[in-house]
N, C-alpha and C positions, 0 to 999 in steps of 0.2 A: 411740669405738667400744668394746664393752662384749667381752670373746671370751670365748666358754662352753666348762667343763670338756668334755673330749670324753670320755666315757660310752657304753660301748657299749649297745646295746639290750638285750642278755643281765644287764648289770647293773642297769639299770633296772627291767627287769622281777621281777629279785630283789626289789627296794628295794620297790619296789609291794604284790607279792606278801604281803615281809613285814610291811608295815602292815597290810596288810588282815588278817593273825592273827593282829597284835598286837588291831587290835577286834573280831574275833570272840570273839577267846579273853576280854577284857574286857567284851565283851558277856554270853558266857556266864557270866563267873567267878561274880557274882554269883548266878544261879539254878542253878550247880552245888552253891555251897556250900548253900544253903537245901535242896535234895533230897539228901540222903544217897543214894538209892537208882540218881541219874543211872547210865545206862549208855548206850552209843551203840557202834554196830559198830564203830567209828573207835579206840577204847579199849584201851589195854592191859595186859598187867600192866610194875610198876617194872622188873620183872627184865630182862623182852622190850625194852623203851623202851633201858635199859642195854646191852644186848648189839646193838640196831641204831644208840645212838649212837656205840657202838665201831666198827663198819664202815667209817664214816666219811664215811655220805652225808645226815649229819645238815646243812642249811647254818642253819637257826632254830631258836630255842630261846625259850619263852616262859612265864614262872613266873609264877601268880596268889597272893593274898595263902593261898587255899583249899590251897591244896598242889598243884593240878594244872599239869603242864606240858605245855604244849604243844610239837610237833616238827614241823619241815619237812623233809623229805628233797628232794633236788637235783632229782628226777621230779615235784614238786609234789607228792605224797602226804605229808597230814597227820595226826597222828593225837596222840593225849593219855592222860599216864599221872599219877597218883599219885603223888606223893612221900611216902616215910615220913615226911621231918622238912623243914623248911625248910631251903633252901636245896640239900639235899642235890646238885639237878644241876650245881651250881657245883665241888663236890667233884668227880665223878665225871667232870664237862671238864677238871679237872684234872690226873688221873690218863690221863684218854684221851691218848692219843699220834695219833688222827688227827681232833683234835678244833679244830685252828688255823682262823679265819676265819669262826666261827658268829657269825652275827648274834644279840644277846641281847635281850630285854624281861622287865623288870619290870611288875608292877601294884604 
């Protein structure tokens, strides 16, 4: 008899959610870096990105080789900013104080 974790559906559908913007986001990374000029509604500035990952309804976080990150807030709205330097969001989760239990990806 084999017995399976019991997962509620709210976490599941996280899990889901966040894969699927881990391959968007590495679907796009590629042809964001090739266009310098990419913009998309969805887009923000670092600053803006910063100051809603502090709120703390950031639950994904998703960094491409290009500098761009991707964000999932807990409503499903996602959206991507800029980093000035590599890695920089890894710092800035650091510092955040309501920043525990984000799910991360690399490219």
């Amino acid at each position: 008899m084999t017995v399976q974790p019991n997962w509620s559906v709210s976490v599941m559908q996280l899990l889901f959610r966040s894969l699927l913007a881990v391959f968007l986001l590495a679907a796009c990374a590629e042809q964001v870096s090739e266009n310098q000029d990419w913009e998309q509604e969805n887009t923000i500035s670092w600053n803006e990105a910063i100051r809603v990952l502090n709120e703390g309804n950031v639950v994904f976080v998703s960094q491409s080789h290009s500098l761009w990150v991707g964000f999932q807030l807990r409503d499903g709205t996602t959206f991507f900013a800029k980093e000035p330097a590599i890695d920089e969001i890894f710092r800035e989760m650091d510092r955040c104080n309501d920043c525990g239990g984000i799910l991360v990806s690399m490219e």
